[in-house]
N, C-alpha and C positions, 0 to 999 in steps of 0.2 A: 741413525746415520745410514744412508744407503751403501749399499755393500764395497760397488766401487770406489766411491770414497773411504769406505774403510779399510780398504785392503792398499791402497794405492796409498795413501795420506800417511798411514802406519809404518809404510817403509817410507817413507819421506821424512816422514817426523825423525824415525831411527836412523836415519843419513846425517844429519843435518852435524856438522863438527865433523865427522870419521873419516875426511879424507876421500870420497867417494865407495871406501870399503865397508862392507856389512856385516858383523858379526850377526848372520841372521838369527839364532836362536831367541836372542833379545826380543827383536822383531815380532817371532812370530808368536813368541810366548806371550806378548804384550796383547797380539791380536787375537789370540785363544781365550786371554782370559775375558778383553772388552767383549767377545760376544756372551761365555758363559756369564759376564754379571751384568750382561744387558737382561737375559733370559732371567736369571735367578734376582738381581736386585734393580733392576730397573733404571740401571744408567753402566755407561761401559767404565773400563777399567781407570782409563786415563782420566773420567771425569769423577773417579771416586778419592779419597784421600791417603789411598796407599800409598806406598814407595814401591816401585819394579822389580827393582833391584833386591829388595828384603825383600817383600813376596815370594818370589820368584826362589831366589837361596830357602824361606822358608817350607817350600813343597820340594827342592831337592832334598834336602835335610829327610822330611818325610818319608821320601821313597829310599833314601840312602837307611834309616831306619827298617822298612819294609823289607831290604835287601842285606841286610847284617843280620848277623848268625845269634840267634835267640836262645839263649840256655833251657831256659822257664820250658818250649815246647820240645826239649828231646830230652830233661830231665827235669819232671814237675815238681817231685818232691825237695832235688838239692839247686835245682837252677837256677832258681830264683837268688841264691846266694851270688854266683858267680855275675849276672847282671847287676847285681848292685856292684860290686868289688868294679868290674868293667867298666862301668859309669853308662850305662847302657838306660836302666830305671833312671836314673836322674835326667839322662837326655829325652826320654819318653814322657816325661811330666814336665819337663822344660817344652816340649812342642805342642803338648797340648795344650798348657794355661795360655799357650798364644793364639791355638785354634778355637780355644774354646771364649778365648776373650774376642778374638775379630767376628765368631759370629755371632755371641751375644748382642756387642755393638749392632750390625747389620739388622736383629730383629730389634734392636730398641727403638732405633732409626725410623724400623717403619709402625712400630704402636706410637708414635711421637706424634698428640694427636695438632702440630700446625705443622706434618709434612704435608709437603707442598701433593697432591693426590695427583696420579698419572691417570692416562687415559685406559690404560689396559691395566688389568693385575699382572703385577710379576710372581715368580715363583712362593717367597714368602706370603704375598697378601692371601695368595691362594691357603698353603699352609695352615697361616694364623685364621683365616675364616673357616678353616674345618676344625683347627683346635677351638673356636666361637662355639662354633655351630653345636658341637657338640658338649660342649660344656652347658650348652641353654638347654639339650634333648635329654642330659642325665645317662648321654651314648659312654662307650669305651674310650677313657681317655687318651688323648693325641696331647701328648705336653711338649714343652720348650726344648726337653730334650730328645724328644725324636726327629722336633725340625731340627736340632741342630744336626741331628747325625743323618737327613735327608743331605742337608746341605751340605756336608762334608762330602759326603759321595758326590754328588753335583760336583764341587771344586775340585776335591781331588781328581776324579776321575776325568772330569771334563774340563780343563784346562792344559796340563802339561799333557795331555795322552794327545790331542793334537795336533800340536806345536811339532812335537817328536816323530810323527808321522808326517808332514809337511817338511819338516829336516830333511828326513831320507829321502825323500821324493825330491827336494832339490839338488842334494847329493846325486842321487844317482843323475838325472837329467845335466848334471854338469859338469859330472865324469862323462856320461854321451850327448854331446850337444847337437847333436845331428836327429836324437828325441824329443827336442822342445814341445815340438807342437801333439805330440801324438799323446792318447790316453797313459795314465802313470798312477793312477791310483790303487788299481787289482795288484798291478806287478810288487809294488812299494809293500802292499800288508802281505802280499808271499811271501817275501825276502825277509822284511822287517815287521812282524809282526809286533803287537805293542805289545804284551807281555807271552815270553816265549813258555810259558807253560798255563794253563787254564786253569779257572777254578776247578779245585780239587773235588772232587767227585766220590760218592760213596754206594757201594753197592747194595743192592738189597734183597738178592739172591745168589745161591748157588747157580756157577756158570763154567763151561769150559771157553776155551781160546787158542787156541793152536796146542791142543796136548793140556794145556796149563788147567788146574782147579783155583777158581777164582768163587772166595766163600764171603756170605756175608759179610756186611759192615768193614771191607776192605776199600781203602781209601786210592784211588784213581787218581794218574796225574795226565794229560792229555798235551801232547808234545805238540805245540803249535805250530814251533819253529821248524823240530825235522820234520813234521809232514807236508809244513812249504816245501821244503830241501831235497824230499825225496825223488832220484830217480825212477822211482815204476811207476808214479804219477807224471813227474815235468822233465822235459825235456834239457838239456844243460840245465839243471836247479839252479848253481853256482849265480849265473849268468842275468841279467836284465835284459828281458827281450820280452817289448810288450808287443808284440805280433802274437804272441801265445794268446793273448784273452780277444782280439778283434773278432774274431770267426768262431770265439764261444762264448759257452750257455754259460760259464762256471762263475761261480758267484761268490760273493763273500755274507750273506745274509745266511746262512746255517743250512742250508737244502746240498752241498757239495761239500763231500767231509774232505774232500783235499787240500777244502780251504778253509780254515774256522777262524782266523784272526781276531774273531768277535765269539767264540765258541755257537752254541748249537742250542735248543730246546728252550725250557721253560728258565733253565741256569743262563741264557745266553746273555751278553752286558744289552743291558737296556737304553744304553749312552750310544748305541749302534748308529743311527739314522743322524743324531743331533752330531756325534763326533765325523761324519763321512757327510750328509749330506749342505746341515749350517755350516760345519767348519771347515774341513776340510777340501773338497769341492769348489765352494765360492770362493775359498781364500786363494787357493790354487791358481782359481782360474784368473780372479783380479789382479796376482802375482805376476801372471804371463801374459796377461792382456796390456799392463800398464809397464811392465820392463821386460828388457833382454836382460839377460845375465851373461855375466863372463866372469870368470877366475880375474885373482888379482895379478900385476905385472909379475914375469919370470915363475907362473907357478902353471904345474902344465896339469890333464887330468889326470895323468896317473899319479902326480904327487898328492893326491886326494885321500884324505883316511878312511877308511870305512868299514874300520874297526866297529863291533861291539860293545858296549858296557854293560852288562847284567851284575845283577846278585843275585844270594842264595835262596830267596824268596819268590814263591811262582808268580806273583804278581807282579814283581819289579818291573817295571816299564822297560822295552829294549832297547835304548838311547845312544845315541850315537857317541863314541868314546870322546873324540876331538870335536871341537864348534868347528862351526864352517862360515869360511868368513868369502861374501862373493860380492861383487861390483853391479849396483845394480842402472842400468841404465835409461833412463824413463822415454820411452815412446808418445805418453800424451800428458 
């Protein structure tokens, strides 16, 4: 499906009943995930046999685990007791007989051998021909269960990480509607970066740092979000003013440590280019090409939330607290 159709059609389709109002998160979550299981399974969301709506609550569930406070990792030996009493293990083996059953599904699907064969390999056929290949060479086995946990990373990571970025972005643009047309995507992973602490990092020598002794095999957490925020780098942090990146160099691909949203080196998310340049980029741009937006009747922008929601966990995606719900108006 060409992009403009699929950016333009995807809020169309999600209008269609609501009154002219958009709970966009639906929307856009809908459109993160048809590109990721166009890439990975070879036909988009909508045209697979999921429900949205479960989906969708199934990867919040996920991340809301991701972001709840884990006993087991800050007492190993008795932790594990309190996670069970919590109900915490129980809910952990309840998400995953369901991830682990939707992508068993997805690769049986494609060993199915009257599936219907595509023109290009998607993600799996790819996979399953190196777990082939190497099962005929007598190579180091690639089994069922590491495509499955390829693909988890895939989905998890490339799907709602998205969506959530594309939020903000239209948040902030519709608290300032006078920035429709201007660049918003550098400012957006400043402010709102997808998760506000990085992978944790571990050392592997002695070091000092301002005074400090920083000794071996000490575990590093890398502040995303204050170092968006910081004033000795930006100018009002607080503030959305994408005249800061027009007339610079500063980037978000891991060469300017002011800005890491995607962190830095060989650690850095390798979802960098497919999350910013397939998803978010064209979806954006189809978004503003094919509608204006406006707030619904009697709601002004400062009544706009723009609240945070994190949890305890550094990966927890930085998610906007309240949905945002906008009028979209279609131009063609």
């Amino acid at each position: 499906m060409p992009w403009g159709l699929c950016g333009g059609s995807s809020v169309s389709w999600s209008c269609r009943g609501c009154g002219g109002s958009l709970v966009l998160g639906h929307a856009l979550f809908s459109l993160t995930a048809s590109v990721t299981f166009r890439i990975g399974l070879g036909r988009s969301f909508r045209e697979s046999d999921l429900d949205n709506e479960s989906f969708q609550e199934l990867f919040h569930e996920v991340e809301a685990m991701l972001g709840s406070f884990n006993a087991s990792e800050y007492f190993p030996f008795l932790g594990w007791i309190v996670d069970r009493f919590s109900g915490r293990f129980q809910r952990l083996e309840r998400i995953f007989h369901e991830l682990d059953n939707f992508f068993q599904h997805v690769i049986h699907l494609h060993l199915n051998p009257e599936r219907t064969k595509q023109k290009h390999e998607d993600i799996i056929d790819v996979l399953l021909r190196v777990e082939r290949e190497q099962s005929e060479f007598g190579a180091a086995q690639f089994t069922k269960d590491d495509i499955m946990a390829v693909l988890m990373n895939i989905f998890l990571d490339g799907v709602d990480t998205g969506a959530i970025t594309m939020i903000w972005a239209m948040a902030e643009l519709a608290k300032n509607p006078r920035l429709m047309k201007k660049m918003i995507i550098k400012e957006t992973l400043r402010l709102h970066p997808l998760v506000p602490l990085l992978i944790p990092r571990e050392t592997m020598s002695h070091f000092k740092i301002n005074g400090y002794d920083i000794y071996p095999k000490m575990l590093l957490q890398v502040n995303a979000w204050g170092i968006g925020r910081d004033p000795k780098y930006w100018n009002n942090p607080e503030e959305f003013i994408l005249e800061r990146f027009i007339k610079s160099s500063t980037d978000y691909k891991g060469q300017n440590f002011e800005l890491l949203p995607f962190g830095a080196g060989r650690r850095g998310c390798p979802g960098m280019y497919m999350a910013t340049t397939t998803t978010i980029e064209l979806a954006l741009a189809n978004l503003l090409y094919f509608f204006d937006w406006k707030l619904p009747d009697r709601m002004k922008e400062e009544d706009i939330n723009m609240e945070e929601s994190v949890g305890l966990y550094c990966l927890t995606t930085n998610k906007k607290k309240t949905s945002l719900n906008l009028v979209p108006i279609k131009v063609f």
